[in-house]
N, C-alpha and C positions, 0 to 999 in steps of 0.2 A: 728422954735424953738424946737416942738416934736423930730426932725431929732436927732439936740444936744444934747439934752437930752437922748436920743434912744441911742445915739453912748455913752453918757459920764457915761451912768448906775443909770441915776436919777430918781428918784420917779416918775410918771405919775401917771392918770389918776385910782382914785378911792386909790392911794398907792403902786399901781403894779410899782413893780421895773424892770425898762428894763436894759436889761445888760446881759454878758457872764456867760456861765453857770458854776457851779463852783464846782471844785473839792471835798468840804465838802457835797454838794448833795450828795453823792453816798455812801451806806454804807462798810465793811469792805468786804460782798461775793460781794457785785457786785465788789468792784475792785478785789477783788482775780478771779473772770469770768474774766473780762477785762485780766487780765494777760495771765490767760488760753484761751482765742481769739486768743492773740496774738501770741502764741506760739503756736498755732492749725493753724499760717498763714492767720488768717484772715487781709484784708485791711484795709484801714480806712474808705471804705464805707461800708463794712462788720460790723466794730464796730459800727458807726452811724446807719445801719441799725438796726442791732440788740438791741442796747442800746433803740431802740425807741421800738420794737418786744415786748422787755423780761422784761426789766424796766420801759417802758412808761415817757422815758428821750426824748424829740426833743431834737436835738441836730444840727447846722450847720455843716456845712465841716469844716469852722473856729473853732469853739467851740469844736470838736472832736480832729483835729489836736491840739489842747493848751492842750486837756484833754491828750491824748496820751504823749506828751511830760512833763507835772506835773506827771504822772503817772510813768513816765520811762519806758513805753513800747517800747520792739522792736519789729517793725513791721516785719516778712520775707517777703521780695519782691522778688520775684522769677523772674528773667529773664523770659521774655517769649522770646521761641525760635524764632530766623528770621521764615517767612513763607516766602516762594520763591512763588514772582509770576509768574505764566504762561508765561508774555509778559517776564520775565526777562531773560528766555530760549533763546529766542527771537534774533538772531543777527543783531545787528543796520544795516536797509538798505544801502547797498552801493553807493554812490552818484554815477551817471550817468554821466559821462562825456562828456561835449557839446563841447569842441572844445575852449570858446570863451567864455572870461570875458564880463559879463553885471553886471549894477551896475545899482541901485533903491534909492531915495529919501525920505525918509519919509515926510506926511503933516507935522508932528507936529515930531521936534525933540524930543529927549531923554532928558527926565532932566539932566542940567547941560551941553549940548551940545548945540552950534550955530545950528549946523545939523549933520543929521544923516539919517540913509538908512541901505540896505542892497547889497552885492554883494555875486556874484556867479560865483566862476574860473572856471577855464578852467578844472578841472577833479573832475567837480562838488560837491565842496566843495563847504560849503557858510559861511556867516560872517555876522557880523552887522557890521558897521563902524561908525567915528563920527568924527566932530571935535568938543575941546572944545572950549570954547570962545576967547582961546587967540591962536587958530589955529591950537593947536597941534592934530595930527589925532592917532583915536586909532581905533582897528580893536578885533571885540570877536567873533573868530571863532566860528563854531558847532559843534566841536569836539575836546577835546581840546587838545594843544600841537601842530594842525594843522598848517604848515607853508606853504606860500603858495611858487610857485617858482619865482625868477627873472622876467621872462617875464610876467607875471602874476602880478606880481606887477607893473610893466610899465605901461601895458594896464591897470588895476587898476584904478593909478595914471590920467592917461589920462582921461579916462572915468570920472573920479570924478571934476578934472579941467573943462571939458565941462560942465558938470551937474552942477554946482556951476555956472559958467559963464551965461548960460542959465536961468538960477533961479532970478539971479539980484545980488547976494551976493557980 
């Protein structure tokens, strides 16, 4: 019941009203500061900080966001630049090429799949595959746009036939 009352801004304990803070709190410089923050680019955890700093306001994230938005302040939000990382220099490994499609099971299908596993073509590319429940087989390469070739899907095909047969399915 305190929770309800907490969230609805009712009287509690001793008279203390719980509830959001509220824009008449604040006198005429502190919002003219608030303004001047805002325009100086501070955040809104920069205003909540500060408002607690310089006015001795607590304030939530909620409560600051509502106060910003009663106020009309705009916030500058500055793009912050991409930072490139290191590994993104980095050119994606080349798959190895074995020669010879192998195709893998998973214990525990993919949600939403009967079954599912992984395969690995013949110019070592590899995939996840699946079928859904009413059979239809889908295939989410690791790179994407990959297609694999004709014969490669054969053996594919084959390989997944046995593995299924084998399985009990």
């Amino acid at each position: 019941m305190l929770h309800a009352r907490m969230a609805l801004g009712i009287s509690g304990i001793s008279g203390h009203v719980f509830g959001m803070f509220r824009t008449s709190q604040l006198s005429e410089a502190q919002i003219s500061a608030l303004h001047q923050w805002a325009a100086d680019g501070a955040t809104m955890s920069d205003i909540q900080r500060r408002l607690k700093e310089e006015f001795d306001h607590s304030l939530t994230y909620m409560d600051t966001r509502f106060l910003v938005l009663d106020l009309g302040l705009q916030l500058q939000e500055t793009a912050k630049p991409d930072e490139k990382k290191p590994e993104d220099d980095v050119p994606a490994p080349t798959p190895t090429p074995t020669g010879k499609v192998t195709v893998t099971m998973d214990h525990i299908a993919l949600p939403g799949a009967l079954v599912s596993g992984k395969v690995s073509f013949s110019d070592g590319e590899t995939a996840i595959w699946m079928l859904d429940q009413t059979g239809r087989p889908g295939l989410d390469p690791d790179t994407p746009g990959y297609r694999p070739t004709a014969e490669d899907i054969r053996e594919f095909q084959v390989q997944l036939r046995d593995l299924i047969q084998k399985s009990g399915l």
